[in-house]
Wavefront OBJ file of the C-alpha trace (Angstrom):
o trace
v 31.357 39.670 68.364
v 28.256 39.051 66.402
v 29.962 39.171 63.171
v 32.464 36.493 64.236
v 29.428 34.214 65.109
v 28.379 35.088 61.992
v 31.487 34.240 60.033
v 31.886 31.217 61.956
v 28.503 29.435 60.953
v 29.556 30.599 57.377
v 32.810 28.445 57.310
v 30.931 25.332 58.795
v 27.923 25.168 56.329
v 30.706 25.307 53.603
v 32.387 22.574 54.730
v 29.509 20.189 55.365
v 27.767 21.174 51.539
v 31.545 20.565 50.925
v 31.482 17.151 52.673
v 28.265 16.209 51.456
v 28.820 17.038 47.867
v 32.179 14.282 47.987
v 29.576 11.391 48.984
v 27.500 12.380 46.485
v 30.660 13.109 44.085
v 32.181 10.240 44.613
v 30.043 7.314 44.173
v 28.560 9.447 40.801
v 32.052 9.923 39.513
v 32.499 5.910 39.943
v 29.720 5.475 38.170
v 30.297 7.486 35.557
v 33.689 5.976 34.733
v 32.406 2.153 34.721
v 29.809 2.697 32.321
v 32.149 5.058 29.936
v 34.741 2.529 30.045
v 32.916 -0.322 28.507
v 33.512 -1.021 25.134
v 30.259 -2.343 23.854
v 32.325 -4.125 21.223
v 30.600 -6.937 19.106
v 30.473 -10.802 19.833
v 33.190 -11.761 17.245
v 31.571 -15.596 15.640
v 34.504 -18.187 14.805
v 31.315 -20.023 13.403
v 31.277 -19.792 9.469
v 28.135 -20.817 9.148
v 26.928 -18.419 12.336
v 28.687 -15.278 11.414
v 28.130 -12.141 13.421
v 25.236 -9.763 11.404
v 26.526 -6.138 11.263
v 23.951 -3.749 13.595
v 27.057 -0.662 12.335
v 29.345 0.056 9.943
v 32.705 -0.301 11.917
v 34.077 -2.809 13.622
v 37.132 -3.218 15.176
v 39.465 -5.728 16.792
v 42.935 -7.990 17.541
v 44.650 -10.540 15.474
v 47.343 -12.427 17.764
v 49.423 -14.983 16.317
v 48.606 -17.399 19.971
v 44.696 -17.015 19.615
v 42.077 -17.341 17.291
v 41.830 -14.360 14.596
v 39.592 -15.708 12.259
v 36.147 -13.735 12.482
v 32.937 -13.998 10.454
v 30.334 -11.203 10.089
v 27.384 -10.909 7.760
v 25.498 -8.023 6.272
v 23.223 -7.371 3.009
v 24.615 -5.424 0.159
v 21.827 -3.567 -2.226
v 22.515 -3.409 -5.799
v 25.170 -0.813 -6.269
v 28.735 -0.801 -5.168
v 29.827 -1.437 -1.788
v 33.204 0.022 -0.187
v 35.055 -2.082 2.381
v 38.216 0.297 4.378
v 40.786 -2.106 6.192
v 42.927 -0.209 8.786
v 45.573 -2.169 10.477
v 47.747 -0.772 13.083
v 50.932 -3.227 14.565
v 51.243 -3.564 18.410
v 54.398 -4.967 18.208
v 57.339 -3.342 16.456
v 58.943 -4.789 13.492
v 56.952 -7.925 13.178
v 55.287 -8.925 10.523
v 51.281 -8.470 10.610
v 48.924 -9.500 7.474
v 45.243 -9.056 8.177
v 43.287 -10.113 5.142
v 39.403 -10.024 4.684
v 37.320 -12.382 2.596
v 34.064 -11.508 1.068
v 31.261 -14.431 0.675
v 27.621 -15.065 -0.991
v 25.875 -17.260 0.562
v 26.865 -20.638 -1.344
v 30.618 -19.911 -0.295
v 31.778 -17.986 -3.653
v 34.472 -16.042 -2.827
v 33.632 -12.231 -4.226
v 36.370 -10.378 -2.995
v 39.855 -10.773 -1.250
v 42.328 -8.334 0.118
v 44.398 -7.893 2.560
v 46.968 -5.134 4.441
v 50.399 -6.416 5.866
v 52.643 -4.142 8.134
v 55.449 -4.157 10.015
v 56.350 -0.714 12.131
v 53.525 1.919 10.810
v 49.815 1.440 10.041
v 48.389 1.272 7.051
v 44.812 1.320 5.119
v 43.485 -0.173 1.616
v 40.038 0.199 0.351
v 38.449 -2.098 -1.598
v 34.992 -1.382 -3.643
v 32.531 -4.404 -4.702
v 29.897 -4.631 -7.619
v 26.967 -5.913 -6.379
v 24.231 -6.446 -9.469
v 21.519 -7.783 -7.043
v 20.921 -7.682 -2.818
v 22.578 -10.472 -1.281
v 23.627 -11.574 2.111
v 27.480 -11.061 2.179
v 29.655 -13.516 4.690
v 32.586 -11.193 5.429
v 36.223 -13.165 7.057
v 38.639 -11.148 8.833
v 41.417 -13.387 9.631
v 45.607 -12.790 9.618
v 47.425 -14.894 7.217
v 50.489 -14.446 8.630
v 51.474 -12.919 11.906
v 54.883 -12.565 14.134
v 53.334 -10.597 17.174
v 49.784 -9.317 16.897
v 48.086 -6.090 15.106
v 44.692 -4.169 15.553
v 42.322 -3.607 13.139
v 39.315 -1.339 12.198
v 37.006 -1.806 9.377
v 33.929 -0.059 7.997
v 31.493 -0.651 5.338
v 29.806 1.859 3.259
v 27.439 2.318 0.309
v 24.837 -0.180 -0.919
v 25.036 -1.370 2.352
v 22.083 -2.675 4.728
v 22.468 -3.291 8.515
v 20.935 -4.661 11.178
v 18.733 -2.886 13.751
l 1 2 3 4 5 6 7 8 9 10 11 12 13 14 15 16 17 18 19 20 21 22 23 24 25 26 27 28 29 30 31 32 33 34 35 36 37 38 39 40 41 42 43 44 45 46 47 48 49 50 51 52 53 54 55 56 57 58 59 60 61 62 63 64 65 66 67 68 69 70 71 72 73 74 75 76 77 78 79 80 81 82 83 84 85 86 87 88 89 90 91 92 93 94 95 96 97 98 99 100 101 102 103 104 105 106 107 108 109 110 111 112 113 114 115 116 117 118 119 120 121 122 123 124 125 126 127 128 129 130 131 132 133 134 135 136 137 138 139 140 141 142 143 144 145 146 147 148 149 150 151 152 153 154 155 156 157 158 159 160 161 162 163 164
């Protein structure tokens, strides 16, 4: 009879640490999952003259053909060469998606232009730029043309300084 008791008190304490553990669980797990699923994704500028200054090397984001999808961003390339990698991926079938990105100095002399056009499958080009002396860079991404809409990622590398 004793051992019953025993077994008996064994069962309950289990099911309260078990009770206990899905309040704790619970609002932990919630938690968890609202601050994973943010996207801590940059403020995109539409400003020219206010463009977004790179704190990273990749960015990423939407061109639609209903909304705006022209996007300024500025960073400072050291002497040396500088390689820009355009991936654009289509979200809609068989329409026609051209992402193109622009590369500034300061004054508004275009440096660079190049852009990546699908239609059913992704695609990347890489483009390198000689810079002979640092210099603020004003970087457009924009579409040129677009039949549904198409996401993007880009990254900069080499003589390349970022924000903090």
């Amino acid at each position: 009879m004793l051992k019953n008791i025993k077994l008996n008190k064994q069962p309950n304490r289990f099911l309260k640490t078990i009770a206990i553990c899905k309040q704790v669980a619970i609002p932990i797990a919630t938690i968890f999952v609202l601050i994973t699923s943010v996207n801590p994704t940059y403020a995109q500028s539409t400003d020219r003259n206010n463009p977004t200054a790179l704190t990273k090397s990749e960015i990423a984001g939407t061109v639609d053909k209903d909304n705006q999808s022209e996007y300024f961003y500025s960073f400072v390339a050291e002497a040396g060469e500088v390689a820009i990698a355009l991936d654009v991926a289509p979200n809609d079938k068989n329409t026609l998606n051209y992402v193109t990105v622009d590369l500034f100095d300061v004054d508004g002399n275009k440096l660079k232009s190049f852009g990546v056009g699908v239609i059913s499958k992704s695609k990347r080009k890489v483009q390198k730029l000689q810079v002979q002396n640092q210099q603020k860079i004003i970087m457009q991404i924009s579409r040129r043309s677009s039949k549904g809409s198409a996401s993007y990622s880009l990254s900069v590398s080499g003589s390349v300084k970022l924000d903090k």
